[in-house]
mmCIF file as Biopython writes it, N, C-alpha, C and O atoms, coordinates in Angstrom:
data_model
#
loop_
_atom_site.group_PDB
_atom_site.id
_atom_site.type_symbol
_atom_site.label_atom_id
_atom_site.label_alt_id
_atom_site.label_comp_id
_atom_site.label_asym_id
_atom_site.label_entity_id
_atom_site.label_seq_id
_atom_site.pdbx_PDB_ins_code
_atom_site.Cartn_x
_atom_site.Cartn_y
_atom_site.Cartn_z
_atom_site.occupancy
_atom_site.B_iso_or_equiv
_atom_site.auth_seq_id
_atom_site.auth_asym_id
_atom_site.pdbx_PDB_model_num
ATOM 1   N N  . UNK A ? 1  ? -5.233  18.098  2.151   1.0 0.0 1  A 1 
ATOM 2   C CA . UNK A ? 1  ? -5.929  16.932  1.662   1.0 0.0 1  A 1 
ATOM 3   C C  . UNK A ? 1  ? -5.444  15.672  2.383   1.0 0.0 1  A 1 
ATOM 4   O O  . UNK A ? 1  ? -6.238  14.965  3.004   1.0 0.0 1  A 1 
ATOM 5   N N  . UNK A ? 2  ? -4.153  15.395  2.301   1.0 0.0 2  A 1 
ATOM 6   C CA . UNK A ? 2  ? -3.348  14.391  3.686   1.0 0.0 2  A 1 
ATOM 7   C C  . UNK A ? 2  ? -4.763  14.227  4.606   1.0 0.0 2  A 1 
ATOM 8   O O  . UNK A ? 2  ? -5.662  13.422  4.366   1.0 0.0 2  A 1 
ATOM 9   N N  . UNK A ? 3  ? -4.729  15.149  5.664   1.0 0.0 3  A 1 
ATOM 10  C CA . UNK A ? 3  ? -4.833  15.245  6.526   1.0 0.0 3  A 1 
ATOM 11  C C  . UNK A ? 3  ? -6.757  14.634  6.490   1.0 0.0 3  A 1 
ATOM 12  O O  . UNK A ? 3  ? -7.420  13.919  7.241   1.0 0.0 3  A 1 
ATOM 13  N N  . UNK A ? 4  ? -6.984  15.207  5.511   1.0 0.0 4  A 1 
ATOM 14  C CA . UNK A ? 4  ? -8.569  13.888  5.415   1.0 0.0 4  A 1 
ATOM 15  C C  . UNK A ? 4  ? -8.549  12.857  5.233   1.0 0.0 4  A 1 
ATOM 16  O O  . UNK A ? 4  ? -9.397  12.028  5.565   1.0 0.0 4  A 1 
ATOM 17  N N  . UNK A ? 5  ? -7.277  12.648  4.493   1.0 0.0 5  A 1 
ATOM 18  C CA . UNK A ? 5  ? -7.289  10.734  4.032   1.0 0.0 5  A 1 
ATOM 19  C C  . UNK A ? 5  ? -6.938  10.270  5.694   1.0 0.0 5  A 1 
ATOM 20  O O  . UNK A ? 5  ? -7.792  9.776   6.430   1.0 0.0 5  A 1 
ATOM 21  N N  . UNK A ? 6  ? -5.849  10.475  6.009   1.0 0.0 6  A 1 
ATOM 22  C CA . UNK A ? 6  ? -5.375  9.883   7.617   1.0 0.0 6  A 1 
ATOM 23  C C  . UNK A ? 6  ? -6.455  9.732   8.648   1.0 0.0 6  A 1 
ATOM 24  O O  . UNK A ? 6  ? -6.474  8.855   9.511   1.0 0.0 6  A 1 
ATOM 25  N N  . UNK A ? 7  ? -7.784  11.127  8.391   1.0 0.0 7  A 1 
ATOM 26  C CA . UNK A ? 7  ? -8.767  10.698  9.271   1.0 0.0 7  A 1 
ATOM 27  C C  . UNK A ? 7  ? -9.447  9.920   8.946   1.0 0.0 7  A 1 
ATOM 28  O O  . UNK A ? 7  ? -9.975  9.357   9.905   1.0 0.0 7  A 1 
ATOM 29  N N  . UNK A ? 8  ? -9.916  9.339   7.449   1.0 0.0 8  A 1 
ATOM 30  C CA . UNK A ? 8  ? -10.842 8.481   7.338   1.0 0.0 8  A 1 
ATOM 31  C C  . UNK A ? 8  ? -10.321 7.536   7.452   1.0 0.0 8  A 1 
ATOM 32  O O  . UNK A ? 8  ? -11.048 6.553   7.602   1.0 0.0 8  A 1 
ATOM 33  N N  . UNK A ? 9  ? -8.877  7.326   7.443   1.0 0.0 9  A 1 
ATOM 34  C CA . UNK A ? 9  ? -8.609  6.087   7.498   1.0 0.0 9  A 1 
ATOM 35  C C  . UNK A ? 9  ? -8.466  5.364   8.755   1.0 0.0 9  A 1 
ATOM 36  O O  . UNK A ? 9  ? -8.121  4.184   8.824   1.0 0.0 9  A 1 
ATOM 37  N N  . UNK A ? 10 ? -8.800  6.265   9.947   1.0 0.0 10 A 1 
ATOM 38  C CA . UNK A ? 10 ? -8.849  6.370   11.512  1.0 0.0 10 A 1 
ATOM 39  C C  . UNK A ? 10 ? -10.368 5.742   11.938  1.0 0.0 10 A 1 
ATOM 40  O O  . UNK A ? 10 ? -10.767 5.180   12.958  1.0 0.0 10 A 1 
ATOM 41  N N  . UNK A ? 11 ? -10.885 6.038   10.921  1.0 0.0 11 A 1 
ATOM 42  C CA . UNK A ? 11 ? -12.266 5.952   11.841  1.0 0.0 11 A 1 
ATOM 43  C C  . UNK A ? 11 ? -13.002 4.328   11.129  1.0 0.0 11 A 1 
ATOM 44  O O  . UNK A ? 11 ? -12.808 3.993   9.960   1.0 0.0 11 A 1 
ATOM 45  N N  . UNK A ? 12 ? -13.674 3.662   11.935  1.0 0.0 12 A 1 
ATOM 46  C CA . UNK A ? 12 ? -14.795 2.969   11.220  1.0 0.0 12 A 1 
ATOM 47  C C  . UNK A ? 12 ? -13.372 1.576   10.740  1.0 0.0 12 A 1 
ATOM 48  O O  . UNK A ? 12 ? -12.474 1.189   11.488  1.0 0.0 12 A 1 
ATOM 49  N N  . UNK A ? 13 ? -13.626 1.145   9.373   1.0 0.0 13 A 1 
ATOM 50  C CA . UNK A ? 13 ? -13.212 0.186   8.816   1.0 0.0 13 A 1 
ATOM 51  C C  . UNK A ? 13 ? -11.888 0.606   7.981   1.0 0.0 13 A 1 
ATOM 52  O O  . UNK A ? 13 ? -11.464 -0.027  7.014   1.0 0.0 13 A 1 
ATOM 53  N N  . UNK A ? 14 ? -11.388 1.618   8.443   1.0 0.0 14 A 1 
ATOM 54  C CA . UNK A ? 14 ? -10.293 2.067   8.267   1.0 0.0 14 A 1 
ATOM 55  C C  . UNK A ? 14 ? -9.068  1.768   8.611   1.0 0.0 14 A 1 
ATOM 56  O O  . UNK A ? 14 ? -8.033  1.928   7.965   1.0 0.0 14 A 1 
ATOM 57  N N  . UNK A ? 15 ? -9.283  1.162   10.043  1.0 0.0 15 A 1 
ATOM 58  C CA . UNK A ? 15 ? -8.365  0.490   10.743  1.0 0.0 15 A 1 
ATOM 59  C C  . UNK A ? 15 ? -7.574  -1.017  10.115  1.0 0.0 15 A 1 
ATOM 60  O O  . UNK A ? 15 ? -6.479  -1.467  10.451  1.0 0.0 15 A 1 
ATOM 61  N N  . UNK A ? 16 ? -8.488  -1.540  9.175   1.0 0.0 16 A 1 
ATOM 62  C CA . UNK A ? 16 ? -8.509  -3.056  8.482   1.0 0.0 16 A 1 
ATOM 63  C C  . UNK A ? 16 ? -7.853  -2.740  7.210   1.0 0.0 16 A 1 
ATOM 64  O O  . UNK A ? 16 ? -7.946  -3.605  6.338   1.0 0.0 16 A 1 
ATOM 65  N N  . UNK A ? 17 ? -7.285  -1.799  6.969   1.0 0.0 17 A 1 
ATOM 66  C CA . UNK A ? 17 ? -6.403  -1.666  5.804   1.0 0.0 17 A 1 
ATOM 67  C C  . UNK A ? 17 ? -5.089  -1.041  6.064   1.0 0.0 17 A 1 
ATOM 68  O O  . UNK A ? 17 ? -5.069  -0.025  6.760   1.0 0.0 17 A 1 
ATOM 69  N N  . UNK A ? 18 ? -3.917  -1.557  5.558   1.0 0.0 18 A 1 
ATOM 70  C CA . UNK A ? 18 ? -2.482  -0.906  5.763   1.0 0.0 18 A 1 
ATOM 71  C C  . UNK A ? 18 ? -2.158  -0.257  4.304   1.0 0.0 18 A 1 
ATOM 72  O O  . UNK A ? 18 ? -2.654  -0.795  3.314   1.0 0.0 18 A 1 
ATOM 73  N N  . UNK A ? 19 ? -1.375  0.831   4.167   1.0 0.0 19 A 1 
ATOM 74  C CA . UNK A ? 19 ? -0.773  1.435   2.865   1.0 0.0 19 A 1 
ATOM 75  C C  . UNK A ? 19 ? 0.821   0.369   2.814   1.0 0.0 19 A 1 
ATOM 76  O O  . UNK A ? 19 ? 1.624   0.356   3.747   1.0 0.0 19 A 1 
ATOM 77  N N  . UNK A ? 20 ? 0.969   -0.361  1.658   1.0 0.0 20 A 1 
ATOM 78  C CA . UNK A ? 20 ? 2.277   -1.383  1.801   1.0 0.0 20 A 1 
ATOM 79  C C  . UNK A ? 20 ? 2.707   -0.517  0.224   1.0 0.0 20 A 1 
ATOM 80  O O  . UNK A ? 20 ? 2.010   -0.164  -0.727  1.0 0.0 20 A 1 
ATOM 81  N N  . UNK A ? 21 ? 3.793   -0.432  0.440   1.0 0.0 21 A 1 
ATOM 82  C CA . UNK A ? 21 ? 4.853   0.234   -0.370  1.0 0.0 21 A 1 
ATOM 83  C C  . UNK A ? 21 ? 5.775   -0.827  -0.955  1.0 0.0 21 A 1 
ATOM 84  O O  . UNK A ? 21 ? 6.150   -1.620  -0.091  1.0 0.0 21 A 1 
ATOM 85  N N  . UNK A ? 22 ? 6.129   -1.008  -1.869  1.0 0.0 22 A 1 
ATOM 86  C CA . UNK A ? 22 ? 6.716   -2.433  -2.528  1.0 0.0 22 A 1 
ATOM 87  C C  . UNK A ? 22 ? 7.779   -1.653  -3.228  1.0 0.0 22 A 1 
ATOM 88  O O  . UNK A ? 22 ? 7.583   -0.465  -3.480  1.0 0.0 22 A 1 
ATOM 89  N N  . UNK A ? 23 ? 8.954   -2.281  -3.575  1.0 0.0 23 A 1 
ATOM 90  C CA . UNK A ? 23 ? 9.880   -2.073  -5.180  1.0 0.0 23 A 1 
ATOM 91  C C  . UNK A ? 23 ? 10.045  -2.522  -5.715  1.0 0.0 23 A 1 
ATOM 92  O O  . UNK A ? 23 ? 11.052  -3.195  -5.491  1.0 0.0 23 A 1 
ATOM 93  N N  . UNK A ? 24 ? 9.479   -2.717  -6.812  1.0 0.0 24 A 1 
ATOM 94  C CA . UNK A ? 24 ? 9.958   -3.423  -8.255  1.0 0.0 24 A 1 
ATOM 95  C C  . UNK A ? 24 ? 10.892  -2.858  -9.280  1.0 0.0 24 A 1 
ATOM 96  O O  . UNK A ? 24 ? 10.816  -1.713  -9.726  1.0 0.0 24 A 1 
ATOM 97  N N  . UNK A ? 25 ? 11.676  -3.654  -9.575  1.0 0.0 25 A 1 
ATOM 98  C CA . UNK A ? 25 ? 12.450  -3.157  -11.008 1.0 0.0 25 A 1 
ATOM 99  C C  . UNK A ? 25 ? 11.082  -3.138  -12.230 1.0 0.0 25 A 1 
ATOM 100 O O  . UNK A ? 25 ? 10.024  -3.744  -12.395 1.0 0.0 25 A 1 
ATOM 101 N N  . UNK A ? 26 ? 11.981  -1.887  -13.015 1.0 0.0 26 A 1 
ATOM 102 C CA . UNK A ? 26 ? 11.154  -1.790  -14.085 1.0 0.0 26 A 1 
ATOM 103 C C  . UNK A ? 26 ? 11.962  -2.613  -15.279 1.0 0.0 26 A 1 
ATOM 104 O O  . UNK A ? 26 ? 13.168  -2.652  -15.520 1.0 0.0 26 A 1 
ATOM 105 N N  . UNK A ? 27 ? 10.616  -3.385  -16.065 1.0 0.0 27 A 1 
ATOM 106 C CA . UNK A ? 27 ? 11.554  -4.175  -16.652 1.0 0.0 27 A 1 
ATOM 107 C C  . UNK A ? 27 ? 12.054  -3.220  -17.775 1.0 0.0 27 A 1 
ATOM 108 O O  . UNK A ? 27 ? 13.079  -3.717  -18.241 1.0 0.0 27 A 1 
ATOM 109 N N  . UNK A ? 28 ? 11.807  -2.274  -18.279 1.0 0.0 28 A 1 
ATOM 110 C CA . UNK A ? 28 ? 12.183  -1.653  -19.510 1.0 0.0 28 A 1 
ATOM 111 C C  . UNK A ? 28 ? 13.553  -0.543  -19.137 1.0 0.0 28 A 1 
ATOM 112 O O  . UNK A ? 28 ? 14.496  -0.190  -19.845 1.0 0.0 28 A 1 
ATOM 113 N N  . UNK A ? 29 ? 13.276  -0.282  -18.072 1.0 0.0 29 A 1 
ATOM 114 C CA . UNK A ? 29 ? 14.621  0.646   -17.331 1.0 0.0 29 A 1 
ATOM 115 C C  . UNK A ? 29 ? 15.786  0.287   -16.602 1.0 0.0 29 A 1 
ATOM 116 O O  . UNK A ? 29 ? 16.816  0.959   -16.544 1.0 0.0 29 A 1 
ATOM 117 N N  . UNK A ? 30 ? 15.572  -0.809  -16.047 1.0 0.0 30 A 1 
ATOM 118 C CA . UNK A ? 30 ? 15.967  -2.031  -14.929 1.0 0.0 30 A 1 
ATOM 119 C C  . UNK A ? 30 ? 16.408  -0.480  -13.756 1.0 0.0 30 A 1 
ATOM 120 O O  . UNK A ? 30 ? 17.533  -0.151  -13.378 1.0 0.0 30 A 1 
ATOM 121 N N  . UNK A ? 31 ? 15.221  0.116   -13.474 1.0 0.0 31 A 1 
ATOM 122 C CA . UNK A ? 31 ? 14.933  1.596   -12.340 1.0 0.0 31 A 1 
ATOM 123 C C  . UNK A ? 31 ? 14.220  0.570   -11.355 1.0 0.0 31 A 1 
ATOM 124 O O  . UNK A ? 31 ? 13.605  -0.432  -11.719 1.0 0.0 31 A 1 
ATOM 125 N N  . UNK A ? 32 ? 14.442  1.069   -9.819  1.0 0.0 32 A 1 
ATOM 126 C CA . UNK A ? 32 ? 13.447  0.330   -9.112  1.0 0.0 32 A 1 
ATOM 127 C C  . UNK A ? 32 ? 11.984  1.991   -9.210  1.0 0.0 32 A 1 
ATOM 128 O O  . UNK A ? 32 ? 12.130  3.212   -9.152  1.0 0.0 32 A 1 
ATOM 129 N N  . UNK A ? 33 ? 11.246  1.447   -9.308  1.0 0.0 33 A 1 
ATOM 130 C CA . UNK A ? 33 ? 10.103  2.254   -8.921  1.0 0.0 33 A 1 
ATOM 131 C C  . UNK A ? 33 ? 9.412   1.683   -7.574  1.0 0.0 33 A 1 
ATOM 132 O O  . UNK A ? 33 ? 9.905   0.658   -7.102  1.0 0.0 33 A 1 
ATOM 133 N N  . UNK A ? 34 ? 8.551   2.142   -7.068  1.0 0.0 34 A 1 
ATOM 134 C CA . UNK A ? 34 ? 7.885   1.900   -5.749  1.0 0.0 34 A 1 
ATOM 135 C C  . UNK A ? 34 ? 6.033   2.009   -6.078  1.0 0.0 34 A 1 
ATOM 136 O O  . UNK A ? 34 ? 5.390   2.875   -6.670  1.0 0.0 34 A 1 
ATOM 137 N N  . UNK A ? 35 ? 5.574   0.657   -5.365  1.0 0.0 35 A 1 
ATOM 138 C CA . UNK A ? 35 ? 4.026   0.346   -5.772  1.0 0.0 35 A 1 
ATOM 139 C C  . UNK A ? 35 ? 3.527   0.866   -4.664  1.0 0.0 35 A 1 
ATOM 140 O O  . UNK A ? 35 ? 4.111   0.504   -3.643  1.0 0.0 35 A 1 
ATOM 141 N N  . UNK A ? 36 ? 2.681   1.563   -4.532  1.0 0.0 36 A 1 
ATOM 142 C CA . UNK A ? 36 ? 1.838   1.917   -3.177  1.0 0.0 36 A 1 
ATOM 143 C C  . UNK A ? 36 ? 0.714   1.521   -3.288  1.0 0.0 36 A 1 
ATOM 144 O O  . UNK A ? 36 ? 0.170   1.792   -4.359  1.0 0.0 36 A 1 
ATOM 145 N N  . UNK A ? 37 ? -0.058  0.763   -2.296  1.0 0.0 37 A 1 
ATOM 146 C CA . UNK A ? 37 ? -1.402  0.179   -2.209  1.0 0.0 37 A 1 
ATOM 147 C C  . UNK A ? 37 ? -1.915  0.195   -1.203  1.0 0.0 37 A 1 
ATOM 148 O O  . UNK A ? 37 ? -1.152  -0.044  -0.267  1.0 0.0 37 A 1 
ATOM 149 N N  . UNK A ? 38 ? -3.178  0.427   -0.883  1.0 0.0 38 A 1 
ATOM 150 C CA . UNK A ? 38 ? -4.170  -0.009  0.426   1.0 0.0 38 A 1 
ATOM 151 C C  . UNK A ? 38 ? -4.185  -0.885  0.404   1.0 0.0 38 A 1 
ATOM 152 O O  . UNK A ? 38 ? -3.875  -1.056  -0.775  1.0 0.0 38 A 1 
ATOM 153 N N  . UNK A ? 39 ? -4.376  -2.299  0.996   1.0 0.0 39 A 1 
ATOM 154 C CA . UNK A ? 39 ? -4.333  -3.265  1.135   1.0 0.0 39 A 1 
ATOM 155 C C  . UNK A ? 39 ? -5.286  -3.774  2.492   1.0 0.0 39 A 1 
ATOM 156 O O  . UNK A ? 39 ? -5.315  -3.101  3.522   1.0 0.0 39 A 1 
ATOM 157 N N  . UNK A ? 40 ? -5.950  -4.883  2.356   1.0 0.0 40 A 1 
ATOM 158 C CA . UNK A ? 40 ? -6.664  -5.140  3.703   1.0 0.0 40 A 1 
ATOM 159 C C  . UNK A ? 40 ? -5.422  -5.893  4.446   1.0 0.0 40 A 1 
ATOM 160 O O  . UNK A ? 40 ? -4.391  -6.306  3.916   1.0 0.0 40 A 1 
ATOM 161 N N  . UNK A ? 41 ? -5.705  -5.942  5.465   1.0 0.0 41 A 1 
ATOM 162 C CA . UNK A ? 41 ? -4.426  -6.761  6.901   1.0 0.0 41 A 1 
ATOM 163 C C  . UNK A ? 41 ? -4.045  -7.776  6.121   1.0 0.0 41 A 1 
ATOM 164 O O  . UNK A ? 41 ? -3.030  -7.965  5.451   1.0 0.0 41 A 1 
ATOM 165 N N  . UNK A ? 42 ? -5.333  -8.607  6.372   1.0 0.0 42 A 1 
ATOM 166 C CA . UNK A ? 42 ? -5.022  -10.188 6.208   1.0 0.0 42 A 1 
ATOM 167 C C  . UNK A ? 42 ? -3.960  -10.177 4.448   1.0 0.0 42 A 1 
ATOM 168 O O  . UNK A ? 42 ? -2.968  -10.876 4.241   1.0 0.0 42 A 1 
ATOM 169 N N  . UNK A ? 43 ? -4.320  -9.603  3.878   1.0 0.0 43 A 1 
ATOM 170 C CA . UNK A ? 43 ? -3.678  -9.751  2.336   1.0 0.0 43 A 1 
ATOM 171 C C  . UNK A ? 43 ? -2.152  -8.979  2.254   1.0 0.0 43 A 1 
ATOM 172 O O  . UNK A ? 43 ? -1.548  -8.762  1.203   1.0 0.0 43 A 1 
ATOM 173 N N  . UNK A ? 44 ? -1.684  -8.622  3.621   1.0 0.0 44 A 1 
ATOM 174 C CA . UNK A ? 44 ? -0.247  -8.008  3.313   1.0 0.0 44 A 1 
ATOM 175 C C  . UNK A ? 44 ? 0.670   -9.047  2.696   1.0 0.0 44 A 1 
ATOM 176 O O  . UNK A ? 44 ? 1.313   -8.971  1.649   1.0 0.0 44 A 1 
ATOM 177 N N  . UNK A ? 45 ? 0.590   -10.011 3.556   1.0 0.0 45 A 1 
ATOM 178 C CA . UNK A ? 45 ? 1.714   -11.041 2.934   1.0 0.0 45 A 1 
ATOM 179 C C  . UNK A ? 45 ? 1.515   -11.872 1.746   1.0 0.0 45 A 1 
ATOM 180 O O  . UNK A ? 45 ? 2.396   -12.690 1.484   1.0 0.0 45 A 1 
ATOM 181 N N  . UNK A ? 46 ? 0.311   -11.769 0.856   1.0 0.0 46 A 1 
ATOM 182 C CA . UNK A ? 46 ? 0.165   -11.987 -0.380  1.0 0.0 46 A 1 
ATOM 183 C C  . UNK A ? 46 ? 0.703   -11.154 -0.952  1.0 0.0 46 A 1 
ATOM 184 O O  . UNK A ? 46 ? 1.633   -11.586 -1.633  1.0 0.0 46 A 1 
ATOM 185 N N  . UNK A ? 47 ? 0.477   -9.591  -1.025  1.0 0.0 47 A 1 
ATOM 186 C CA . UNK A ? 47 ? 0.706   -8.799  -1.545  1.0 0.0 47 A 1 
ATOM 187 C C  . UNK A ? 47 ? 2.200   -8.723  -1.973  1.0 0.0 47 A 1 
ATOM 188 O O  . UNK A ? 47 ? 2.576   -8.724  -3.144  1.0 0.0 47 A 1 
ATOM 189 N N  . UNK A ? 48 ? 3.069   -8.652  -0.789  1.0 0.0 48 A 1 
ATOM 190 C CA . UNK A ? 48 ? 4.304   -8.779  -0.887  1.0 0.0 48 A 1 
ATOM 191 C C  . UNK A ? 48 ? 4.910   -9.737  -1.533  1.0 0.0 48 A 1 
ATOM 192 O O  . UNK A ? 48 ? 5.971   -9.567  -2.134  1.0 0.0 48 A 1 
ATOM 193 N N  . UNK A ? 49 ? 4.060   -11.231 -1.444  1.0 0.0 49 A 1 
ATOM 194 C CA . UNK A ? 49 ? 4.727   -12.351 -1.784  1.0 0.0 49 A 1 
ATOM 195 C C  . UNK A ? 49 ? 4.704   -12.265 -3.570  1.0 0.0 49 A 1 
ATOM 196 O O  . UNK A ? 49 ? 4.972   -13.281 -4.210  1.0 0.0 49 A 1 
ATOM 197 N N  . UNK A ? 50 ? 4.394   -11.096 -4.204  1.0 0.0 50 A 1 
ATOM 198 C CA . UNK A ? 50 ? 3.990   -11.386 -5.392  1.0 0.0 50 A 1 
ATOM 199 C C  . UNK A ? 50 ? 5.303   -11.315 -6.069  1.0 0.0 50 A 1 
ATOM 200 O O  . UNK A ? 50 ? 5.387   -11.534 -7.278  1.0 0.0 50 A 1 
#
């Protein structure tokens, strides 16, 4: 299944989105967990800045 997401994400308007991986503490655990998102280009450094 991988291996279909990586191609669609190859082809066409696929190219205009990055997967950004973040860590946040959880506030109820104080655990870091990790956010994974598609994200378009231009919005990485919003994303992060949150």
């Amino acid at each position: 299944m991988a291996k279909k997401t990586v191609a669609t994400l190859q082809k066409g308007e696929g190219r205009t989105y990055s997967k950004v991986i973040k860590m946040v503490k959880s506030p109820k655990t104080g655990a870091y967990i990790f956010e994974e998102t598609m994200v378009p280009n231009a919005e990485v450094k919003n994303f992060l800045a949150k």
